[in-house]
Backbone bond lengths (Angstrom), bond angles and torsions (degrees), N, CA, C in turn:
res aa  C-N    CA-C-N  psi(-1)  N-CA   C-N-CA  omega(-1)  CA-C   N-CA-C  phi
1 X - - - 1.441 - - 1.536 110.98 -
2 X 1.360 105.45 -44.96 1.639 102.43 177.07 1.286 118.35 -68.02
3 X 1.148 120.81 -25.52 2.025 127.64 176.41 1.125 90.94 -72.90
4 X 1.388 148.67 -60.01 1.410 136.36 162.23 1.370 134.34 -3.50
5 X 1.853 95.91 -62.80 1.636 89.04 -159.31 1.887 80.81 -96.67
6 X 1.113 143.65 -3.02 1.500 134.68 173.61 1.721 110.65 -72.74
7 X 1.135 93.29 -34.30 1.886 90.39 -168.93 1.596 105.77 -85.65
8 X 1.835 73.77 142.00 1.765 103.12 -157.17 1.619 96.23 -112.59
9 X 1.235 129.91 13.43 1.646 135.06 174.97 1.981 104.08 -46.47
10 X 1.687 96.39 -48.23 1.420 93.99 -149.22 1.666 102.10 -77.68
11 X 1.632 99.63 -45.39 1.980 92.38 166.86 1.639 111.91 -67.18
12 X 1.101 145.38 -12.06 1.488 143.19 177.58 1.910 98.88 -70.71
13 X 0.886 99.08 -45.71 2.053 112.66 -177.73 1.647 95.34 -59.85
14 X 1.763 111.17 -40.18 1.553 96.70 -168.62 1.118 120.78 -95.36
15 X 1.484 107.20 -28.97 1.808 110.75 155.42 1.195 123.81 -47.45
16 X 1.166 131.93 -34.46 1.252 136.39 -177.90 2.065 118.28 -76.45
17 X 1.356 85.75 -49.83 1.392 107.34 167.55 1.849 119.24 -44.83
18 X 1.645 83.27 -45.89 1.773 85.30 178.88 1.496 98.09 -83.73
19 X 1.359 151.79 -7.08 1.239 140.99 162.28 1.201 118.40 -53.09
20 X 1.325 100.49 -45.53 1.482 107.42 -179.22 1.258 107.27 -63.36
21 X 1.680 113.43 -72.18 1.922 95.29 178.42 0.976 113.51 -46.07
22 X 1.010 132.94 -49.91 1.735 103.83 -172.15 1.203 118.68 -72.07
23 X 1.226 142.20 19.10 1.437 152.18 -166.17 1.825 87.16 -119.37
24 X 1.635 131.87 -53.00 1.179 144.53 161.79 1.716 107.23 -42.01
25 X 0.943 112.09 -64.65 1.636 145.17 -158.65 2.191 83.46 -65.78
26 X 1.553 117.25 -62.17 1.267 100.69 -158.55 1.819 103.04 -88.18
27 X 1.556 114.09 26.70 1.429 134.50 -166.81 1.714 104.01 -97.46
28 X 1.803 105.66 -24.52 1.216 97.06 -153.85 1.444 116.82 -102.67
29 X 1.617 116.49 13.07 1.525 109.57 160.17 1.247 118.35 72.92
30 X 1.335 117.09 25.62 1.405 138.87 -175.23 1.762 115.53 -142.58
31 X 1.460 98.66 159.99 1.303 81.62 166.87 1.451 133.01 -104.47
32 X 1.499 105.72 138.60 1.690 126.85 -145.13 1.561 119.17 -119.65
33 X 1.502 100.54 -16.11 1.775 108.41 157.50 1.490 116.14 -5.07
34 X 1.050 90.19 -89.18 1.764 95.13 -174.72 1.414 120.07 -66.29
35 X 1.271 107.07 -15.71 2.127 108.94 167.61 1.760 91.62 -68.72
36 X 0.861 94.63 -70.78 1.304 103.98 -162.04 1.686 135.87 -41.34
37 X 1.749 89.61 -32.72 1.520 109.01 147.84 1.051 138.58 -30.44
38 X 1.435 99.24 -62.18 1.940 125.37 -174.09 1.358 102.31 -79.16
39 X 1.187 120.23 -36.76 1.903 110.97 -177.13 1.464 92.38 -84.55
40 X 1.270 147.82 -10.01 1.488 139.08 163.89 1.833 116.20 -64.13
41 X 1.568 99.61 -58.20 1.043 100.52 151.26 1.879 136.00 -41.55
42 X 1.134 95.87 -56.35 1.468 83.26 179.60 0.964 101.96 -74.54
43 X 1.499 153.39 -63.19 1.385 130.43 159.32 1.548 134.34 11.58
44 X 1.255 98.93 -55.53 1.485 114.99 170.49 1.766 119.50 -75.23
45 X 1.240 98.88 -34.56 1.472 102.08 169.39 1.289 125.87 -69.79
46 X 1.373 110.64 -17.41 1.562 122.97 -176.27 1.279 94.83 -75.39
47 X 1.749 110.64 -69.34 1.533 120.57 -134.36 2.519 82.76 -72.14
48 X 1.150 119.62 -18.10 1.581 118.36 171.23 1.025 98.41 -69.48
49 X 1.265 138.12 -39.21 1.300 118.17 171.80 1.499 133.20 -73.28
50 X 0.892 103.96 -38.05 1.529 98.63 -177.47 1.567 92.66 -88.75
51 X 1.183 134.32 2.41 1.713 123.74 171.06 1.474 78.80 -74.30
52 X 1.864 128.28 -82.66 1.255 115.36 -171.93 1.489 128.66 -25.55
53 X 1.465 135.28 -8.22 1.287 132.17 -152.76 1.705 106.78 -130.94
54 X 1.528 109.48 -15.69 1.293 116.38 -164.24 1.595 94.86 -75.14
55 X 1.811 139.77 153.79 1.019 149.32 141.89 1.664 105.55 -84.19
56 X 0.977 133.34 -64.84 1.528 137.75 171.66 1.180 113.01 -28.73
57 X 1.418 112.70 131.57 1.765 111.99 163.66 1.492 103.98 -97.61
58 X 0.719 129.35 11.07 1.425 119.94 168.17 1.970 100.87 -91.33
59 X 1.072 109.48 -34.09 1.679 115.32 -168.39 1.587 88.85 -79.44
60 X 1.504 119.56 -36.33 1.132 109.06 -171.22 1.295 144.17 -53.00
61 X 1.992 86.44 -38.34 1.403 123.66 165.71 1.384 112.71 -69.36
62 X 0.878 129.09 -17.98 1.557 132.06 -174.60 1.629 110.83 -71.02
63 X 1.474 110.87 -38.59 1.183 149.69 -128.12 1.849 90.59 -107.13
64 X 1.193 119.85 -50.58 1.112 134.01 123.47 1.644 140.12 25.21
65 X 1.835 78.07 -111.26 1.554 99.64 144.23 1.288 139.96 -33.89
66 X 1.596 118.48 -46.81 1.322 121.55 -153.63 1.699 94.83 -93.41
67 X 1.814 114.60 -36.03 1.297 122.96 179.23 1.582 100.51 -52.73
68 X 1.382 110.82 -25.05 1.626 102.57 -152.58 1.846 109.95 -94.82
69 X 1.799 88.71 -28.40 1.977 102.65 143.97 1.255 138.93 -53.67
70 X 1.416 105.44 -40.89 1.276 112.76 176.06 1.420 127.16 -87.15
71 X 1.709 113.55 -7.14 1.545 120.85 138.85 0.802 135.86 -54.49
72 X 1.512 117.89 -33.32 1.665 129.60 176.70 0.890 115.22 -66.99
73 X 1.582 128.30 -44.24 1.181 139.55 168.87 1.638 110.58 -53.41
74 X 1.412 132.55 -32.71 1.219 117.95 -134.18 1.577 88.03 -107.59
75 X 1.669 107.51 -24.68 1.366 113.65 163.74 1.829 127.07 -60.49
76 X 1.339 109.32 -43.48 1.202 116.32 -170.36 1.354 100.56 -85.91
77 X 1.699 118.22 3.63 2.087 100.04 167.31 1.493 97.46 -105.65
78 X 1.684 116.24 -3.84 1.221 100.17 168.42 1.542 120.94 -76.53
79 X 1.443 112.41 -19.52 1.388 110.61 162.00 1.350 139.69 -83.25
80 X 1.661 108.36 -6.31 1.483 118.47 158.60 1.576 121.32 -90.35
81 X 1.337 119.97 5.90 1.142 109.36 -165.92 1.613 96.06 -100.18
């Protein structure tokens, strides 16, 4: 039960997943502001989750990091939109 609620496999698959759309999503030569929003968001919901789930401080810190990427990002579509 406890390896359960620790493992971060299934949000790591969806973080990644939304990289890709939005990597798809900033491909399409249109305007994508508001797509791009919502897969930021969930982005953020992932990488909170598996911060909530990590035991490691090293993963923790990672965890971190990626929140602190996915600000950058969330800033620079506020300046394309």
């Amino acid at each position: 039960m406890f390896s359960d609620k620790v493992a971060v496999a299934e949000e790591t698959v969806r973080l990644r997943s939304h990289f890709d759309q939005l990597k798809k999503i900033l491909e399409l030569g249109e305007p994508v502001g508001r797509k791009i929003d919502f897969i930021i968001q969930e982005m953020n919901r992932e990488a909170n989750t598996i911060g909530s789930k990590v035991q490691d401080s090293t993963l923790a810190h990672m965890v971190v990091e990626i929140k602190g990427e996915i600000e950058k990002i969330r800033e620079q579509v506020q300046n394309i939109e």
